[in-house]
N, C-alpha and C positions, 0 to 999 in steps of 0.2 A: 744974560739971556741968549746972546751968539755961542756961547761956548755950551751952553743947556741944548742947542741944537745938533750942535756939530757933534756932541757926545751921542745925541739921539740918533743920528745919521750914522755915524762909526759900529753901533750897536746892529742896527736898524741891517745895515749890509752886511755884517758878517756875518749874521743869521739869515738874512737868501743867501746867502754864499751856499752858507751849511745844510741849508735844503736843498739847495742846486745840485749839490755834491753827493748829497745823500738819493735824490731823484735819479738822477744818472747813473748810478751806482744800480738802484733800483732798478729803472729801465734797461741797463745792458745786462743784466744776470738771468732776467725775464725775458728779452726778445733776440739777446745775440745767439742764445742756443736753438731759438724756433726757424730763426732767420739762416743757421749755419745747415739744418739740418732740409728746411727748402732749400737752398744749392746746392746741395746734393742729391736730391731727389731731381731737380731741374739736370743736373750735369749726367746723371741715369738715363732720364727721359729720350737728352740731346744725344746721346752715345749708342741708343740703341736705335734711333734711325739710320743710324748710320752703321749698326750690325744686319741692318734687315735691307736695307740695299746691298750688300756683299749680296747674298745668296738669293733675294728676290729682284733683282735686277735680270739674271741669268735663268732663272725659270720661268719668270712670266715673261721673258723678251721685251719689258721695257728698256728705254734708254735712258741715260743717266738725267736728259732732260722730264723725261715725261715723269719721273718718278720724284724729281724735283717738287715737279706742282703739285704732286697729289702729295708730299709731306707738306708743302707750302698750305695745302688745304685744309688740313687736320689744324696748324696751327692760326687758321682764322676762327675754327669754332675755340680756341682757349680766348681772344679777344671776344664774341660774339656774347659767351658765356658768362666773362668778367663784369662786364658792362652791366649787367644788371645786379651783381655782384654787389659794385660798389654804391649802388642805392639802397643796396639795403644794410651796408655798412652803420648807416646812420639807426639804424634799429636794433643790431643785433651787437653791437661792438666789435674795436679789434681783435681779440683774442678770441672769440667764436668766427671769425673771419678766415681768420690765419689757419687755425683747426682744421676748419674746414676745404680751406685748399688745402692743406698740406694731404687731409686722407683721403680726396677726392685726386689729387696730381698721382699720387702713391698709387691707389689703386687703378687709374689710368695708364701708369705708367708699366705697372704689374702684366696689367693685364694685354697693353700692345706685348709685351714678353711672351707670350704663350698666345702663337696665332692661329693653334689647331684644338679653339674650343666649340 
């Protein structure tokens, strides 16, 4: 009867093993390419406020401070934004989540790009 267990046991874990493995497998081919491709729209995003202080720094005559706070401002509305975001997480799932920041940062990001529309 002990040895009818412990067979049941050995059986019983190598098979979560092999879903675990196979899960993981799943989950990184699915979310490591969504995941890789937000950092790089974020590292865009971050790169370009810092092209548009070069040249708007020196025509509007702010100072390196004053232009601080107002990129510091832009990014309290991406918190302000998220927050509500993540309540509705619970309804819509991850993968319409992610979607959607990803083509909503994109097109934000796009669009600080071209500031004479």
């Amino acid at each position: 009867m002990e040895q009818d267990v412990r067979d049941l046991h050995a059986v019983s874990t190598e098979r979560d093993s092999a879903i675990a493995r196979a899960t993981l497998r799943a989950v990184s081919s699915r979310l490591i390419p969504c995941l890789f491709i937000l950092y790089v729209v974020s590292f865009l995003d971050r790169v370009n406020v810092g092209f548009a202080a070069l040249e708007m720094n020196s025509d509007l005559g702010l100072s390196p401070a004053v232009y601080g706070f107002g990129a510091g401002v832009f990014f309290i509305g991406y918190a302000l934004f998220e927050i509500p975001s993540n309540l509705i997480l619970a309804r819509t799932g991850a993968r319409i989540r992610i979607a959607r920041i990803m083509i909503t940062w994109g097109l934000i990001a796009e669009a600080r790009g071209h500031p004479h529309f």
